[in-house]
N, C-alpha and C positions, 0 to 999 in steps of 0.2 A: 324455578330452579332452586335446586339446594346453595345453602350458604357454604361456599369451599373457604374461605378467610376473607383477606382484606382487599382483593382485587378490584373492587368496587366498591364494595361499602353495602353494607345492608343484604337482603334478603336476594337480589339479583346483581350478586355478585360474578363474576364471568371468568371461566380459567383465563389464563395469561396468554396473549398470544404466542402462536406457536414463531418457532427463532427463524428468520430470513437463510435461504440456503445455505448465505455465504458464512453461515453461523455453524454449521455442523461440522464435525468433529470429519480429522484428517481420516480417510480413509488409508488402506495400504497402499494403495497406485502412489498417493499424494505422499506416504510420509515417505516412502521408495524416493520420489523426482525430491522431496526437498533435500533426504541427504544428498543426494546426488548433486544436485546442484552446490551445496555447503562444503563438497569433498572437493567436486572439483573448481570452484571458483573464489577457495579459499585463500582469504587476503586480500581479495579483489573488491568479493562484494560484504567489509565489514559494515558500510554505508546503509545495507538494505535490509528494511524488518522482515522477519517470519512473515508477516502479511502479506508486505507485498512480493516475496520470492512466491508466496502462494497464488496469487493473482494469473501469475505466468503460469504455472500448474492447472489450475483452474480452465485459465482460460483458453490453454492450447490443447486440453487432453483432447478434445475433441477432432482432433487430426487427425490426418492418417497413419501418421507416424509420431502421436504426440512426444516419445521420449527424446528422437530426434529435433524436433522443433520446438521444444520445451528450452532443450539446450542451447541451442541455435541463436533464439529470441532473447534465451535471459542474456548470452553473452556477446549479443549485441547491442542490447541495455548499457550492459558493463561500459563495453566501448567508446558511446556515445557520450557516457556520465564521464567518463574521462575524457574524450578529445573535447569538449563542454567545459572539462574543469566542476562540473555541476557539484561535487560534494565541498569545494569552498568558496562555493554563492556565498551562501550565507555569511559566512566568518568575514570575507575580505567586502571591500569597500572601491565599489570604481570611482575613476575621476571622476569631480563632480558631485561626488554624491552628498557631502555635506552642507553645500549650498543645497542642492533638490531638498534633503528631509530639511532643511531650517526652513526653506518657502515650506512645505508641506503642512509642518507643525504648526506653521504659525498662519495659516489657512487659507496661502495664498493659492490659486489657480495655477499648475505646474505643466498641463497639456492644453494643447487646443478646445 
């Protein structure tokens, strides 16, 4: 094969491989469900990246009704994340927890 650059190195050099599905550029259906989802679940889902409001896009068009249950799904998501509290995991600290990470850090055994 011809030398195309630096893909390899030397004389059997090899194009790049081609991008995993989930790499290809937003079609119209998709960029259609993202505003839609942005319009109407705005302020709710500041928490959630372009990626993954795509996931739900992605993964429900295949329905019968995907716009319906695009909808449905994300803002069941929503729900969840909030009666969960899930967007301040992170930040907050339950009881206990400063003992757990000091055994942790300090390499003690913290589960069975």
């Amino acid at each position: 094969t011809a030398n195309r650059g630096s893909w390899g190195g030397g004389s059997d050099a090899k194009d790049p491989p081609p991008l995993p599905p989930e790499a290809r550029a937003l079609d119209e259906f998709e960029k259609k469900m993202a505003t839609m989802l942005r319009q109407r679940f705005a302020g709710k889902d500041k928490m959630i990246s372009d990626t993954y409001a795509l996931q739900f896009i992605r993964g429900y068009r295949g329905d019968k009704n995907p716009e319906r249950v695009i909808l449905a799904k994300y803002e069941e998501m929503l729900k969840k994340r909030s009666e969960y509290n899930i967007d301040n995991v992170v930040t907050s600290r339950p009881e206990g927890w400063e003992e757990f990470n000091k055994s942790v850090m300090d390499g003690k055994r913290v589960l069975p």
